[in-house]
matplotlib code that plots the C-alpha trace (Angstrom):
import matplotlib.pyplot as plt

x = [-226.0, -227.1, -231.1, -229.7, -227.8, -230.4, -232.9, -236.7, -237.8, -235.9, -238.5, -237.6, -236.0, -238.6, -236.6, -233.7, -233.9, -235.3, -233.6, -231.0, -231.4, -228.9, -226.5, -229.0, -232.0, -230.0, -230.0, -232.3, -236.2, -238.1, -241.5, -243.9, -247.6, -249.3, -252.0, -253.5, -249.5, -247.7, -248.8, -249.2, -245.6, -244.3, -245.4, -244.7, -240.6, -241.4, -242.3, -239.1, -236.3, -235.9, -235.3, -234.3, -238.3, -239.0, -243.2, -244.2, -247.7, -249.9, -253.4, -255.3, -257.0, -260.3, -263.6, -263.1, -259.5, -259.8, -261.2, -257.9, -255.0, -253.9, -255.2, -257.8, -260.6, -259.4, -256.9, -259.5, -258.8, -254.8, -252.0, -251.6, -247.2, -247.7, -250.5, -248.6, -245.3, -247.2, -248.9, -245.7, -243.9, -246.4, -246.3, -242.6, -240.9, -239.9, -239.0, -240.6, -239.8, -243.1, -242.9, -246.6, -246.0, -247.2, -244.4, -244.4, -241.7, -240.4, -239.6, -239.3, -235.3, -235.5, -237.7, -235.7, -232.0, -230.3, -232.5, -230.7, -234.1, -236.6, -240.4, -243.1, -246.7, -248.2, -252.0, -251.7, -249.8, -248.6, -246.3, -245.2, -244.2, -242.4, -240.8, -239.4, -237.8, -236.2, -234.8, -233.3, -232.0, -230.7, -229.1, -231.3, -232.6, -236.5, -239.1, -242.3, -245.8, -249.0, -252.3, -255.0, -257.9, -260.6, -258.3, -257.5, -253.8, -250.6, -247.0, -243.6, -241.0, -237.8, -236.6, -235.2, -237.6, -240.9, -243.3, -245.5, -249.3, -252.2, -254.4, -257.5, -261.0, -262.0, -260.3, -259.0, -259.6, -263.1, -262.8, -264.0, -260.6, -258.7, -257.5, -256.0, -254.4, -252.9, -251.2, -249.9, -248.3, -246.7, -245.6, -243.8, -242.7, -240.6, -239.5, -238.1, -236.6, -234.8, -233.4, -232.5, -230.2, -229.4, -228.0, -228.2, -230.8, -233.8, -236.9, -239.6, -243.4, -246.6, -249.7, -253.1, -255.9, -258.0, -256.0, -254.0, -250.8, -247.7, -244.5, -241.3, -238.4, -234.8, -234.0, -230.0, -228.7, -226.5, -223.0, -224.3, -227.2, -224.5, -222.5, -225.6, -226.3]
y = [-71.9, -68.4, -67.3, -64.8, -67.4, -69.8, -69.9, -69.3, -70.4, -73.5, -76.2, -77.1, -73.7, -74.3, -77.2, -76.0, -73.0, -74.5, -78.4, -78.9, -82.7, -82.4, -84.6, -87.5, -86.9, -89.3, -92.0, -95.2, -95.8, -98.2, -98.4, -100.7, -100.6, -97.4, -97.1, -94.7, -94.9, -95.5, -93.2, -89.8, -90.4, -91.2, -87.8, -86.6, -87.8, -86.6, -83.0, -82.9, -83.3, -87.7, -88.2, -92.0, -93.8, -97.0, -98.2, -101.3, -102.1, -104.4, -103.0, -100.6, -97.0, -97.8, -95.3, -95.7, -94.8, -91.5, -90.4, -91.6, -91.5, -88.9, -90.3, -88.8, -89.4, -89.9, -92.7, -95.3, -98.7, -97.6, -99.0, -97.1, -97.0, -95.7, -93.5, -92.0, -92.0, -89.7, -87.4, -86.7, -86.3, -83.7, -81.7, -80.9, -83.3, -86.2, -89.3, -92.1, -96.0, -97.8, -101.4, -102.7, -106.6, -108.7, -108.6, -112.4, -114.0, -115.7, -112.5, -110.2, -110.3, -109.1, -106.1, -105.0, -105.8, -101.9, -99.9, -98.2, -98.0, -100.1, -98.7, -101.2, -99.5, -103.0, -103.1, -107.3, -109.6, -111.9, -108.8, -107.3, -110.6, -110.8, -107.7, -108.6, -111.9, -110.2, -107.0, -109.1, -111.5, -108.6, -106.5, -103.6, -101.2, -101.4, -99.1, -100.3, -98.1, -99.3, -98.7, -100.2, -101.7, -99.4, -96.6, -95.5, -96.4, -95.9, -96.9, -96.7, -99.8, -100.3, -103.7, -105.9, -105.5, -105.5, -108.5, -108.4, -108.1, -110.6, -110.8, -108.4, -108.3, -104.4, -102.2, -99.2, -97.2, -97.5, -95.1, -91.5, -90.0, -91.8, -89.5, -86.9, -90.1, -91.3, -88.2, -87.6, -90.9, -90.5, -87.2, -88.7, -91.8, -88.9, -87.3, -91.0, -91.2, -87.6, -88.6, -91.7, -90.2, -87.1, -88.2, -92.3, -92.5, -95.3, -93.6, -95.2, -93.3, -94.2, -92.5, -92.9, -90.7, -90.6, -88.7, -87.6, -89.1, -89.3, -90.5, -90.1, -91.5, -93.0, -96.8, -97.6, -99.1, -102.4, -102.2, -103.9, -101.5, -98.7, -99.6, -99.8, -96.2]
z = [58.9, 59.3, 58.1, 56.1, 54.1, 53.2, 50.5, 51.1, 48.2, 48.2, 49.5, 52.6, 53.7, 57.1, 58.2, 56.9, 59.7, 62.5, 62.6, 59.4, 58.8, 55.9, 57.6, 57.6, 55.2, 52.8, 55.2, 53.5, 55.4, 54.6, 55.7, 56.1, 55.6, 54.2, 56.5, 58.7, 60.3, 57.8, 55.0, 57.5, 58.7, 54.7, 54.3, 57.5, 56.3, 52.9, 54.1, 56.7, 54.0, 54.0, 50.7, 50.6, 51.8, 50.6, 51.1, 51.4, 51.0, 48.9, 49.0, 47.3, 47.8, 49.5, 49.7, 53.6, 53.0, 52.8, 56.2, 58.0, 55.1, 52.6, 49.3, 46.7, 45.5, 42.2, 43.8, 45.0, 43.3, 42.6, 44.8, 47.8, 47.8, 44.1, 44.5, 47.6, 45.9, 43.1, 45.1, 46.8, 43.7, 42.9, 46.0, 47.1, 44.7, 46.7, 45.5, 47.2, 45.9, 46.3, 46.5, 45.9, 47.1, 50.3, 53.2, 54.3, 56.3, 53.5, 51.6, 54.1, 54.2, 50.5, 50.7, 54.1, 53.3, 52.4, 54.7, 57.5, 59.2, 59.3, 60.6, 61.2, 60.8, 59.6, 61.1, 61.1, 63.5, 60.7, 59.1, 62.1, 63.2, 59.9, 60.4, 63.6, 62.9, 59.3, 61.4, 63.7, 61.4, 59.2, 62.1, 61.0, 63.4, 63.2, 65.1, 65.8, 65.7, 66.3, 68.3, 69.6, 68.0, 70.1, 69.1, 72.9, 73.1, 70.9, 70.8, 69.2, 70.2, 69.5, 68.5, 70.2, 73.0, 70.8, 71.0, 68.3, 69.6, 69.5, 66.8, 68.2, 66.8, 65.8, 63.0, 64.6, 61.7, 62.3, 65.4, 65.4, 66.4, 64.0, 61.9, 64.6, 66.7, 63.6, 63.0, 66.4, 66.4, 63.0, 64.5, 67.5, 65.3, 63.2, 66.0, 66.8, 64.0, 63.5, 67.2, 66.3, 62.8, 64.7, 68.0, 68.0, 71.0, 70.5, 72.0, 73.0, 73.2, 74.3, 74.6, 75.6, 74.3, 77.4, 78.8, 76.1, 78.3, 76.7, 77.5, 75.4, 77.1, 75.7, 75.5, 75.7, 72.2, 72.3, 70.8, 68.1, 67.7, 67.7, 64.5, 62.5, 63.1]

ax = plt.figure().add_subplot(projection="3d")
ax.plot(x, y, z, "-o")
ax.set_aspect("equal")
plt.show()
C-alpha cells in the first residue's frame, strides 16, 4: 500500500505506513498481569493496531502505581484491567476485554483457552508458574517477560524452554529506573510479538541495564509450535 493511498486521519495511519499489521492485528492476546510489564505493553499493543487483548489481573490502582504504570489519579482504588481497558477506550478506541480475577492453576486453562498468544508479565512465581503448566497443557504459544527484583536485568522467554524463577525478596518496582526499564522491555516484548505474527520466529531478548546490553536473537519453533501460529 502506497502513502498516498492511505488515510492520515485514520488512527493508526503511523503504523499503517511504516509496518502494516493488518494481516495479524486480529489475531487473540491475552495478557497476563497489568503491572509495570504488562500494562505499558497492553498499551504499547493497543497503540500498534492489536485489537483482540484480553488482561488478566486481579488488583487494584495503587497511589504507588502510578510512578511505573499508566493509570490516573482519578483510578486509584478501581481494577487495573477495567481502568486500563477505559482509558484505552478513550484514547484511540481500542477495545480491550479486562478480566478482573486471580489466575491460579486451577483456573488458569479457562482464562487462557482461545488466545493465540499467550504473554506472561505476572510479577509472582505462583502465576507464572500457572501460566506455564496451562500453556503447555493448552498447546498455546506463551512469551515470558520479567525482570529482576533489584531492577538490573530483564527478559523475554519463550515457552517451552522457560523455568519459572524463584521467589526473590525486593519489589522491583521500588527501583528508580523503573519506569524507563519497564517500557523498554514492553517495547522489545512487542517487537516479539509482531515477529512472532508476522514471520513465525520465537525471539528471545535479554537485557541488562548496567550496561544497557541487549541481546535479541531467534529460537527455532517445534512442528507443533508451527501449526499454532
Amino acid at each position: 500500500m502506497s502513502s498516498a493511498s492511505l488515510n492520515p486521519n485514520h488512527p493508526f495511519f503511523h503504523e499503517e505506513r511504516y509496518a502494516s499489521l493488518t494481516a495479524v492485528a486480529g489475531r487473540q492476546i491475552t495478557i497476563c498481569g497489568a503491572g509495570a510489564l504488562g500494562a505499558n505493553l497492553c498499551e504499547t499493543l493497543a497503540r500498534m493496531g492489536f485489537g483482540r487483548l484480553r488482561l488478566i489481573d486481579h488488583d487494584r490502582v495503587e497511589m504507588r502505581n502510578l510512578s511505573t504504570q499508566p493509570y490516573l489519579r482519578g483510578e486509584i482504588g478501581a481494577p487495573k484491567a477495567r481502568a486500563l481497558a477505559a482509558t484505552l477506550y478513550r484514547a484511540i478506541q481500542a477495545r480491550i476485554e479486562p478480566v478482573t480475577a486471580t489466575l491460579t492453576g486451577q483456573n488458569a486453562a479457562q482464562l487462557l483457552q482461545g488466545s493465540d498468544l499467550i504473554v506472561d508479565a505476572f510479577d509472582n512465581e505462583a502465576a507464572r508458574a500457572a501460566v506455564s503448566t496451562a500453556s503447555r497443557a493448552l498447546a498455546l504459544p506463551c512469551l515470558h517477560v520479567g525482570f529482576s527484583a533489584d531492577g538490573l536485568y530483564g527478559s523475554g522467554e519463550w515457552e517451552p524452554d522457560y523455568q519459572p524463577p524463584r521467589a526473590s525478596t525486593g519489589d522491583p518496582c521500588d527501583y528508580p529506573l523503573t519506569r524507563p526499564f519497564a517500557v523498554l522491555l514492553a517495547a522489545l516484548a512487542a517487537r516479539a510479538i509482531a515477529d512472532f505474527f508476522r514471520q513465525g520466529i520465537t525471539n528471545t531478548f535479554e537485557v541488562t541495564w548496567n550496561d544497557l546490553r541487549i541481546v535479541y536473537q531467534p529460537t527455532t519453533p517445534t512442528a507443533e509450535e508451527k501449526e499454532n501460529i
